[in-house]
N, C-alpha and C positions, 0 to 999 in steps of 0.2 A: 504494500500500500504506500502511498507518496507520502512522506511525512506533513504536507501542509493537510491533506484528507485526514491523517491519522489525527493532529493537532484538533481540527476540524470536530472529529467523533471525541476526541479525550473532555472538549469545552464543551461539547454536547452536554456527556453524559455528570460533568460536574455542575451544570446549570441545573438539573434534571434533582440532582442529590440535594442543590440547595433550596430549590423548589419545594422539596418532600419538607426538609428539613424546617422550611420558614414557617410551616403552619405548626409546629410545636415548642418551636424556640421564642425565649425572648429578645425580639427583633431590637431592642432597645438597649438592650448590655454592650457591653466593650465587648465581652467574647462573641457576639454574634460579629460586631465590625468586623473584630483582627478575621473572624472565617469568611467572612466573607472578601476584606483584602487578600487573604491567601487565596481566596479562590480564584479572584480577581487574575493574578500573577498566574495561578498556575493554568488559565489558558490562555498565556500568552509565548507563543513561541522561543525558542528558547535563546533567540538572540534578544529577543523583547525583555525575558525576566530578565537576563545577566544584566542587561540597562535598568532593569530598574531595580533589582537588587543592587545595584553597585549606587546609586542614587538616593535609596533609602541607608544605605551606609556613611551615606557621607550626610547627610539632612541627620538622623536619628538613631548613626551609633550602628557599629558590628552587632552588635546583642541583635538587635529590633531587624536588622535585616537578615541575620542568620534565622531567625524564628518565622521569618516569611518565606526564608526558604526551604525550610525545612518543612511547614506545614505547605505549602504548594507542592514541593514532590511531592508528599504523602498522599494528597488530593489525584495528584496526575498519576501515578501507581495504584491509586484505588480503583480511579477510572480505567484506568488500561485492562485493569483485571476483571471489570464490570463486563468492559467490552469483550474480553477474551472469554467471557463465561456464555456472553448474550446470542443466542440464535441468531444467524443469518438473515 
């Protein structure tokens, strides 16, 4: 598959996850933002994160952009896994 198609389905199926998600969470917390800013990141191709993780590094500290990045893979490996499970 072309990696922008794959990109494509990964942002699909994280929009789809926080979809589910928004009708139980408190849309109003910090924890819902930061998940939703990782989510943010992590459908963004991956020349897109490295810019903007390198950008939230320099604005608000290695801490805060290691943690965005770390939750955006996690998000983009959940979804890939989604996808790998999901029927054709």
């Amino acid at each position: 598959m072309l990696p922008d198609r794959l990109d494509q389905r990964i942002a699909e199926a994280i929009k789809h996850q926080l979809a589910d998600e928004r009708g139980v969470s408190d849309t109003t917390s910090e924890a819902w933002r930061s998940r939703c800013e990782a989510a943010t990141v992590a459908m963004f191709s991956d020349a897109e994160r490295s810019v903007f993780i390198h950008r939230v590094s320099e604005r608000r500290g290695s801490a805060a952009a290691h943690e965005i990045e770390s939750h955006a893979e996690t998000l983009r490996t959940n979804a890939i896994f989604f996808l790998a499970m999901k029927p054709s």
